[in-house]
N, C-alpha and C positions, 0 to 999 in steps of 0.2 A: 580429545575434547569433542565434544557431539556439538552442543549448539555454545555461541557467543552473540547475547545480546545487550545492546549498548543502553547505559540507563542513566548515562548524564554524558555532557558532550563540554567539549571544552578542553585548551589542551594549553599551558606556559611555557617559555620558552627555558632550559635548560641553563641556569648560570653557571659563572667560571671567577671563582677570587683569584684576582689579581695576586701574585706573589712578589716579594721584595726583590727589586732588580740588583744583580751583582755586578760587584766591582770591575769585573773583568775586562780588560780591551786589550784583545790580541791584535799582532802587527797583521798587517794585511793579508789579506786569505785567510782567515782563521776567524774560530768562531768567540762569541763571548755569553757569558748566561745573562740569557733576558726571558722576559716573558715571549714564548713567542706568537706571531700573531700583531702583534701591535705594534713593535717597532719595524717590520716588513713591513706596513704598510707606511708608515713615515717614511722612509727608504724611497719609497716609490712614488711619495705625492711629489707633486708641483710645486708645492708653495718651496718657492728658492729661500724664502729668509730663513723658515723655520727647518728645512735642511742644512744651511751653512749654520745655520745653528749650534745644531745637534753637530755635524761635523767636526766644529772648531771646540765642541766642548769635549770633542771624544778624540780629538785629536787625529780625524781620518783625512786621507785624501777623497777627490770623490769618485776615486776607480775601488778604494781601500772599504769606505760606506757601503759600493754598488756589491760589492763582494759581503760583507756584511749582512746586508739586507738578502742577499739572495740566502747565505747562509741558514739568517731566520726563517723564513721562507719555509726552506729544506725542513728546518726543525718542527716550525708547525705542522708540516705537512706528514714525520711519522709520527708526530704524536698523534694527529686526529688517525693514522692506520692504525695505531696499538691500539687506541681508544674504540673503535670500532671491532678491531679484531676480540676485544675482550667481551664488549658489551653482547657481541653476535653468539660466542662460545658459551658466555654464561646464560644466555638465554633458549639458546638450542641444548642446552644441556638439562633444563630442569623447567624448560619452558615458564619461567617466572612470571610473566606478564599474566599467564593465564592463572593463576596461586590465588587461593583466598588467603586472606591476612593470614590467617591459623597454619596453613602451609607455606609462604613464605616463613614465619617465625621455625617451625621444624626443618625448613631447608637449612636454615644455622645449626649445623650439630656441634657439639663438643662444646671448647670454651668460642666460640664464635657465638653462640645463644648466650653466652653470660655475658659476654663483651654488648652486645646489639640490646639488653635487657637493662642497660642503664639509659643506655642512648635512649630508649622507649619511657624509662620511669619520667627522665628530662620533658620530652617531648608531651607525657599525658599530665605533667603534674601545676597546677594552678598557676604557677609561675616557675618563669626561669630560675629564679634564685629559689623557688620551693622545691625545684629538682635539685637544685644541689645543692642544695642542705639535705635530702633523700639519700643521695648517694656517700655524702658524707659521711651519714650516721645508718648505713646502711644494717638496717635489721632480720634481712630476710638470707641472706646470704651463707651465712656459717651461724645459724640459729643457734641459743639464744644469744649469743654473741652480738655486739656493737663495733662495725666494724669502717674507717673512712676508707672506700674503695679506690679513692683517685690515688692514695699511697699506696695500696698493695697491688692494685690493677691495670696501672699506665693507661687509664681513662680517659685523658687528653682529647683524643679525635671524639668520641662520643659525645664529650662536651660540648667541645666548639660544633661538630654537626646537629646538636641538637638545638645550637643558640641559631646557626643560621638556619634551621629548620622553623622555627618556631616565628625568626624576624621572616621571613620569606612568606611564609602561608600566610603572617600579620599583614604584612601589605599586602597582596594580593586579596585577603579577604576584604581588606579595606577599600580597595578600588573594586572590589569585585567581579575579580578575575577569575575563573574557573584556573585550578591546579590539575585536576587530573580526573581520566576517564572512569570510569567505572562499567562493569559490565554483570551480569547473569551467567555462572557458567554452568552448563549442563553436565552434570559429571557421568552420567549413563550409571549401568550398573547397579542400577535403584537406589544408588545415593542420593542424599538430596542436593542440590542444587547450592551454590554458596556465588557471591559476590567478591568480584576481583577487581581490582583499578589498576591502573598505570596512570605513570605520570607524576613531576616531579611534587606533588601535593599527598602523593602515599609516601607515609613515613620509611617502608623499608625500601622502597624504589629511590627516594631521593639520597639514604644512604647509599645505596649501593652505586649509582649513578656517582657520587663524588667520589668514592673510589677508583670507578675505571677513568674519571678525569684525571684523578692524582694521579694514576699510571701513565694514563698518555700526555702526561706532561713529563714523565719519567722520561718517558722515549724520546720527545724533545730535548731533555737534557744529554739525554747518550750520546744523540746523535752530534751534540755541541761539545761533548765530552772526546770523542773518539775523531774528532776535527783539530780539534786543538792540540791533541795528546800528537796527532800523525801531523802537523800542520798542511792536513787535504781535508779537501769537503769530501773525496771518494773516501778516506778515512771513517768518517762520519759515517757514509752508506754501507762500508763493509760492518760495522758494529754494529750496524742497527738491523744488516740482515742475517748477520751470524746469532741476532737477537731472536728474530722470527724462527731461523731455519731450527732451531736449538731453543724454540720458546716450552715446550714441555720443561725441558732441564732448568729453565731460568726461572720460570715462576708460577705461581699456584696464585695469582690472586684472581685469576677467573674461576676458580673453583671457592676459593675460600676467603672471600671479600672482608669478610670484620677482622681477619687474624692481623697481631701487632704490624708483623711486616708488610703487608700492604700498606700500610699509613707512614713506615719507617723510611722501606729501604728508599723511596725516591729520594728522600733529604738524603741521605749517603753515597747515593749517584753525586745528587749537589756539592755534596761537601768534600767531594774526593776530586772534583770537577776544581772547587776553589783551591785546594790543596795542591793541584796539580799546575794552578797560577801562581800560587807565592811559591813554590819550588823552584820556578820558571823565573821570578823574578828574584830582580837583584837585592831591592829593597822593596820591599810589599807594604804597600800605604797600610793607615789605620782602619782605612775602611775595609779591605780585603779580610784583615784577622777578625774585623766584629760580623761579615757576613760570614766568616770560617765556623766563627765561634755560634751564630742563629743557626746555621743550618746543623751544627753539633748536636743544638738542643734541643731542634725539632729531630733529628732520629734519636736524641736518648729518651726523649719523653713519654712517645706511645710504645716502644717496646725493654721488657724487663734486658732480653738479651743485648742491648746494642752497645753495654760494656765490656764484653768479650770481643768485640767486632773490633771496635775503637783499642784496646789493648794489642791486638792483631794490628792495627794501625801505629800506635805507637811505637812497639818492637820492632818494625821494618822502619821506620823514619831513626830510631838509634841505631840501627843497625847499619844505616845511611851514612849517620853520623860517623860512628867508631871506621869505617873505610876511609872519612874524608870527603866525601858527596856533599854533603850537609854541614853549614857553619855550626858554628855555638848561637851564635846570638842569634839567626831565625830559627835554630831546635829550640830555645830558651821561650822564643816568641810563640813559637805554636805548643807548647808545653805551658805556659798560662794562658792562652786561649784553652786548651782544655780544662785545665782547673780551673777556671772562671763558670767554663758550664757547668761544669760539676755540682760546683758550687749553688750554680741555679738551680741548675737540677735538682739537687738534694732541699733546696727551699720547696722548690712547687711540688715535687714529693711528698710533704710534708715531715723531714728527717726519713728518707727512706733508708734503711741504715745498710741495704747489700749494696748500696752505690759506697758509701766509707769503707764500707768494707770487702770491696771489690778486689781482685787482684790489678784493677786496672786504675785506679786511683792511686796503689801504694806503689804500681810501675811509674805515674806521674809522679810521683817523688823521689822515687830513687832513682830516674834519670836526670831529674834538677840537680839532686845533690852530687850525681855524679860528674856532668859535666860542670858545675860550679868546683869542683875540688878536680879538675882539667892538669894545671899545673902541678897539682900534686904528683897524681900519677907519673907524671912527664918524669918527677923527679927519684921517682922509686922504683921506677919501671922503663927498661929499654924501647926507644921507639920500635915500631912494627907490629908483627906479631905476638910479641908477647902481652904489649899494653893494651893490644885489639882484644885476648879471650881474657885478661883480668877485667877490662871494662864488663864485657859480657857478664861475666861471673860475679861480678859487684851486683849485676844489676839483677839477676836471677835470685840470688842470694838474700837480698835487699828486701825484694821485693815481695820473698815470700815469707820472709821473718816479718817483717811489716803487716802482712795481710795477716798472718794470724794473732799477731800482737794486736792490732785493733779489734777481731773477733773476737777476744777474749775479753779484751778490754768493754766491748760494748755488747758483749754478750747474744752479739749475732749469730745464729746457724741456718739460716735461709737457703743460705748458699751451699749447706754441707751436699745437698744432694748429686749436686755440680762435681768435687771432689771423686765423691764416690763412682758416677758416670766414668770419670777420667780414670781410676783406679781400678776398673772394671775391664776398660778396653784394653791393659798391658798385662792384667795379673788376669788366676782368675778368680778375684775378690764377687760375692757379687751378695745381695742382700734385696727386701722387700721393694725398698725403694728403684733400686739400681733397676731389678729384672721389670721393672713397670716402663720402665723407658724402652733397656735394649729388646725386649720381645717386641715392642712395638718397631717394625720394616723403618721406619725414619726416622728413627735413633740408633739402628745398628752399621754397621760398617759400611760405606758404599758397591752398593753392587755392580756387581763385572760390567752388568751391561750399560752403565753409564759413559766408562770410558770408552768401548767399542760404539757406544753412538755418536759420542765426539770423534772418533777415526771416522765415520761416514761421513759426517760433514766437513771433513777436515780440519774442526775447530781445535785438537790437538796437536795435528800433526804442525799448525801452524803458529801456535803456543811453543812447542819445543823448539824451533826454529829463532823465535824470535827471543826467546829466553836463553839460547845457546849463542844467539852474537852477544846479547847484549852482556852475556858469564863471562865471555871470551873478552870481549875488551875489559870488563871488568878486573877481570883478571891479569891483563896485560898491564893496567894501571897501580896495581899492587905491585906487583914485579919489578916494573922501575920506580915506584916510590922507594921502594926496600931496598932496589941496588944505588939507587942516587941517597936514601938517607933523607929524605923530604919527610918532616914532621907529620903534616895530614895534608893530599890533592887541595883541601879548603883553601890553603895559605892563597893559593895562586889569585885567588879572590880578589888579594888585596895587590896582591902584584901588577895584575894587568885584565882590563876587565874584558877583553875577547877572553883569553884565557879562563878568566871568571865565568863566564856566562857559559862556555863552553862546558866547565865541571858543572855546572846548575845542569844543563841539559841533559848530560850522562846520571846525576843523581838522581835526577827523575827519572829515568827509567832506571834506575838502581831501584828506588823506591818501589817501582809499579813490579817490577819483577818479584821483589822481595814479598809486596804486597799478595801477587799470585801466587806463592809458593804458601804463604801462611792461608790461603783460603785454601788452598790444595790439601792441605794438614789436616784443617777443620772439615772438609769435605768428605776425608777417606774416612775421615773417626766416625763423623754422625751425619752421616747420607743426606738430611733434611738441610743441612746447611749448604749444597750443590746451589743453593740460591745464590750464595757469593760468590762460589766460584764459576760457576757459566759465563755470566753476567762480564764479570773481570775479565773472563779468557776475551770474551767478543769485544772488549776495550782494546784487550792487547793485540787480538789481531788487525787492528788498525792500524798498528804501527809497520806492516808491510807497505803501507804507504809511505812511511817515512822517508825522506832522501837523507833523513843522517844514517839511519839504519843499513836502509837495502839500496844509496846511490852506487856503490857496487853494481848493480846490474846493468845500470846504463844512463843515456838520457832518462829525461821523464815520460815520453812516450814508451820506450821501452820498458818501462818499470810498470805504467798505467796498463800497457797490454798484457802483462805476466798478471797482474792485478786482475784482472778482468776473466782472465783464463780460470784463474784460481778460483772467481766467485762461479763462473761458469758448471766447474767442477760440482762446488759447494749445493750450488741450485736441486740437483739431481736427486739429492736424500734431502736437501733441504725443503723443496714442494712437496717428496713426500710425507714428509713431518707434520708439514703446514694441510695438506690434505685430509690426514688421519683423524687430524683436530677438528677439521670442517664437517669431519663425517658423524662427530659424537652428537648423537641426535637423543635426547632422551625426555623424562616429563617425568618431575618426582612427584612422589607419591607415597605414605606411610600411614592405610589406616589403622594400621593395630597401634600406632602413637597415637594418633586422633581418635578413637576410642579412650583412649586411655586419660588423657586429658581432659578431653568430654566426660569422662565420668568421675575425676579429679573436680572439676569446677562444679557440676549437678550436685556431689554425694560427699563433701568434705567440707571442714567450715573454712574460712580464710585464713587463720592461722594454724591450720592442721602440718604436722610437722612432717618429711619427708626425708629418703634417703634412699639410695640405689647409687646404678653407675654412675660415673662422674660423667660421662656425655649427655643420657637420661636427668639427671640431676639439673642440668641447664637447659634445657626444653622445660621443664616443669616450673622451674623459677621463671624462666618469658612469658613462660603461653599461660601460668595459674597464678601465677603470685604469690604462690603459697614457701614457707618458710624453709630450707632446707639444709643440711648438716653439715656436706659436702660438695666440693664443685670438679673442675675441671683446672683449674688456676693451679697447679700441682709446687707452685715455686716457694711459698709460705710454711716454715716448719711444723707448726702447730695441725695446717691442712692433712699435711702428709700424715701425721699421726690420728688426725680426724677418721679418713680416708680407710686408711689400714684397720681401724675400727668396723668399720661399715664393710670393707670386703672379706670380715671374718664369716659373712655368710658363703663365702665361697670356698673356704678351707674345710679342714676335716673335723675341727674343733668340737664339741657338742654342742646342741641346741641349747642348751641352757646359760653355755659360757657366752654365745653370741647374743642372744635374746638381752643379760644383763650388759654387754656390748653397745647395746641397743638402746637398752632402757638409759646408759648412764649418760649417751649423749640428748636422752630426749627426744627419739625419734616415736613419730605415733604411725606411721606408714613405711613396711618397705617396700622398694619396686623390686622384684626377681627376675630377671632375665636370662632365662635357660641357658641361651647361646654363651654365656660368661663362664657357665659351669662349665661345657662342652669344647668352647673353642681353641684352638691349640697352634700357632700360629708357626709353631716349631717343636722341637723337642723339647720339652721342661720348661714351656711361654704358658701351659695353659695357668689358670688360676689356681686350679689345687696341686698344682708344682709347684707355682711360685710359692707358696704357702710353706710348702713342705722345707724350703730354708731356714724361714723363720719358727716352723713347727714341727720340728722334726720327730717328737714324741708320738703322733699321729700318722705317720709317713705310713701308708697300706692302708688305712679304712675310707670309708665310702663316703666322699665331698658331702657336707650338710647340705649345698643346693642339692644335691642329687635326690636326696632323703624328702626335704621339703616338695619339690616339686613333684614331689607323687602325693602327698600329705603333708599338709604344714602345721597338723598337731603333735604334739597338745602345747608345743611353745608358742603358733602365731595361730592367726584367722584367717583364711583366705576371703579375702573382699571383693576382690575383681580378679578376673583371670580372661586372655584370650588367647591368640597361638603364641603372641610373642610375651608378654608383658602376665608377670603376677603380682595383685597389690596384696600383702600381707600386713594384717592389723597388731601391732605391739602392745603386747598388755604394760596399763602404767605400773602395776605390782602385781609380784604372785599372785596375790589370793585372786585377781581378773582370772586368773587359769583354771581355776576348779568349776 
């Protein structure tokens, strides 16, 4: 940046919504989920009525509160470091502040520009309710199609940040408050000059801004997660810095702010936090399962994936079960907590029909019906092992004769592409769809160097450790269950509630173990998903605090000094980590997009129809508004066949066959981007490979981009062209060609 000059002054203070406070009150030392921030600071005041208060209402003593409070404390205190840590990365990384609108909207690449291109319709259109009724009846999207995108898109966050966007600049305009700065940036380079703001009254700065809030309230949760789970607040500190030391592996939302998980995964820290109280408890009040079941729904809502997750969750809580961990009647309890959300879910979906026909919906049922027909088995089946892999098998079996019996039934395929991913990674099946994923580095297998970075920080070696006591007792409690002839560990429940409370304690971590191993599963298949699994490892190694776990080593001085050694250790690759992060210094910039764009908005009328890459494709619908064929959203059957339509410009096909490709979706513009022809990300990734599966007659002649990009007659017009980007004109008929 050469010069920066300021052209309005005025600057609002950053708000924070309140979240719904949970049920949770751990016994003393131990944390519970609040907002934190706010009840620290009660903790602390003077006024004695309104502490004995709060005390008598939560049932503390007041050494039990002062531990409480400091707790919170703790939590606010890494949320605002995460919070910070993200806001500093994402900003030194593409220097945002200094972005004219037009390049903030191109820093959203891919489906992150379609996801931030609704939030934007909300925010510019005459009213609230006239944005969404826009997004509703969504016309520009999958041209000329009518499409409501809150059901195909998990829209959610866009929503609500565009209503608080819109009430926020409403009052302040009203009091007339200045929202945000603006400035002159001198771009050098004999470019001209363009107008940049900060400040929470720019529409893409206050989005982005509520994201790194919703993250560092993330980390407040961990940190209240990973206290409770070890019952130590050092507990807490080791997750939260096995978070940091290991935050490349954990998460991407300082790079990539609009994607679903950013807005998800906090609610499933939440919800894995509440989950891991009613496991703990004996009988978990009604308010526990309905905060269980809000935070359920806030992660299934803004992301398509989070019934894969949740299914991953299910299978380890029966798995809990069929050992004995876990009674009937709280697996029955938190098995219609989930169907209840579901239920929601699929309402404010509008009938999303991959939620019914989930594999993870028809596991909620064939776990009901399984454990409701309990006795049965008892009676057809020997206790032990044998009724332990029939249940299994019930439930496998069940589950997936169910899921396709409703896909046929409602004549869902959404989800086939999922199938074929999975069918991919064991055989070697592989198809149009399939090689569009695995070519892409974070859809294929995890790579080696993932787990050699967990050995530097010691985040595995201290996972296999704490997963190998907790195997080993596990394991020791099968053993004498099978040689004593005890029905299920559960019974003891009822027998004597030390006893009781004691299986609750081992089945949660029966559960959390179990939990790890299924993020483990999902990590090694599709590398992108190391999001669940990092995250869980740094829960679990909290539990090196534990004194049920590790009071084998000694007093708690003892234990806290090995503790301390360990993070000691950990610090060494963990500040390098945290350093390399500090060091990404960069300032985006793309003008052969902004060209392109620019000459999109001058030289095309507003509903000039479009189509190219699906990254390209979403840049074009933010920044022009103009109509287009294809997106980036790849989860919609109908798209994926769209899609496959439009990248026959990059196979070997003829011009002619593509051109009517072209014509028959209605496209009046394509975008050609050379690099798509050229790029080859592996053996057999590039485009005119992939191709070569599904068109195998063609296998040896010369990719049509190749052909067009030296001349794009006699089938198209070249309209615009610069190094990167060709816009090629579509004739609406033949005789346009002569």
């Amino acid at each position: 940046m050469v010069a920066k000059t300021k052209k309005q002054t005025g600057k609002s203070p950053a708000t924070q919504t309140d979240r719904d406070r949970s049920p949770l009150v751990s016994p003393p030392g131990k944390s519970n989920v609040r907002r934190p921030g706010r009840e620290g600071k009660v903790f602390n005041s003077t006024h004695s009525n309104g502490l004995s208060g709060i005390r008598h209402k939560l049932g503390l003593t007041p050494s039990a509160a002062a531990k409480l409070g400091i707790t919170l404390l703790l939590a606010a205190l890494t949320g605002y470091l995460h919070w910070y840590h993200l806001t500093q990365l994402f900003e030194n990384d593409r220097h945002f502040s200094h972005l004219s609108n037009l390049e903030k909207e191109m820093a959203f690449r891919t489906e992150m520009g379609l996801y931030y291109s609704y939030y934007k319709t909300i925010i510019e259109a005459p009213s609230f309710l006239d944005g969404l009724h826009m997004v509703m009846n969504d016309r520009l999207t999958e041209h000329p199609l009518v499409i409501n995108t809150l059901k195909r898109f998990n829209l959610y966050p866009e929503v609500v940040l565009a209503s608080w966007y819109r009430m926020y600049t409403g009052v302040m305009g009203y009091f007339g408050i200045p929202t945000k700065m603006c400035w002159s940036i001198n771009r050098g380079e004999g470019l001209t000059p363009v107008d940049s703001c900060e400040g929470m009254g720019d529409p893409a700065y206050f989005y982005v801004a509520c994201v790194f809030l919703l993250n560092g309230m993330m980390m407040s949760i961990f940190f209240m997660y990973g206290s409770y789970l070890s019952g130590s607040r050092l507990g807490g500190v080791i997750t939260t810095l096995c978070f940091f030391f290991n935050h490349g592996e954990s998460t991407r939302v300082m790079w990539t702010p609009p994607l679903r998980e950013s807005f998800a995964y906090p609610f499933l820290v939440l919800q894995m936090l509440l989950l891991t109280y009613i496991l703990r408890t004996r009988n978990p009040s009604r308010t526990a399962m309905v905060a269980l079941g809000i935070s359920n729904l806030c992660f299934m809502l803004p992301w398509q994936f989070a019934q894969f997750v949740l299914l991953t969750q299910v299978a380890s809580l029966f798995a809990s079960y069929i050992l004995g961990y876990l009674a009937a009647a709280k697996m029955q309890s938190i098995l219609v907590t989930h169907m209840i959300t579901l239920g929601v879910c699929f309402v404010l979906m509008f009938g999303n029909s991959m939620l019914l026909t989930s594999f993870y919906a028809s596991s909620l049922v064939s776990i009901w019906v399984i454990i409701a027909m309990r006795e049965r088995f008892a009676q057809v089946f020997r206790q032990g092992i044998v009724i332990w892999v029939m249940q299994g098998l019930a439930w496998v079996g069940s589950t997936v004769l169910l899921k396709f019996l409703l896909s046929t039934v409602l004549g869902a395929s959404d989800d086939a592409h999922i199938s074929g991913l999975i069918k991919s990674k064991f055989t070697s099946y592989k198809d149009f769809h399939t090689l569009m994923y695995t070519c892409a580095a974070e859809f294929d297998f995890m790579e080696l160097e993932t787990p050699v970075r967990y050995l530097k920080t010691l985040l595995l070696p201290i996972n296999v450790l704490v997963v190998a006591l907790i195997a080993g007792r596990t394991i020791q409690d099968i053993v004498r269950c099978l040689r004593h002839g005890e029905k299920t560990l559960a019974k003891t429940e009822d027998a004597d509630e030390a006893a009781g409370s004691e299986i609750a304690a081992k089945g949660e971590m029966v559960y959390h173990s179990l939990q790890l191993v299924a993020f483990a599963v999902l990590a090694i298949l599709i590398m992108r998903l190391k999001l669940f699994l990092t995250p869980h490892m740094c829960i679990m190694a909290s539990l090196i605090c534990s004194r049920q776990l590790f009071g084998w080593i000694g007093e708690k001085f003892k234990q806290h000094t090995v503790v301390f050694a360990v993070l000691a250790i950990m610090a060494i690759q963990g500040m390098t980590n945290l350093q390399a992060q500090w060091a990404i210094i960069g300032e985006f910039s793309n003008l052969p997009q902004e060209e392109l764009l620019d000459w999109i908005q001058e030289n095309t009328r507003p509903n000039a129809v479009f189509a190219g890459a699906m990254p390209t494709m979403a840049s074009v619908k933010l920044s022009t508004g103009r109509p287009i064929v294809n997106h980036p959203h790849y989860e919609d059957a109908g798209l994926r066949e769209r899609t496959k339509l439009v990248y026959s410009m990059y196979s070997r096909m003829s011009g002619e066959t593509v051109k009517r490709n072209l014509m028959k979706l209605g496209v009046e513009f394509f975008i050609l981007e050379d690099s798509w022809c050229t790029r080859r990300t592996r053996p057999g990734c590039s485009m005119p490979e992939i191709w070569d599966i599904e068109d195998p007659q063609n296998v040896g002649k010369t990719p049509l981009c190749t052909h067009i990009s030296r001349n794009s007659r006699p089938h198209f017009t070249t309209v615009f062209s610069n190094d990167i980007y060709k816009v090629l004109k579509v004739p609406k008929a033949t005789k346009d060609l002569r």
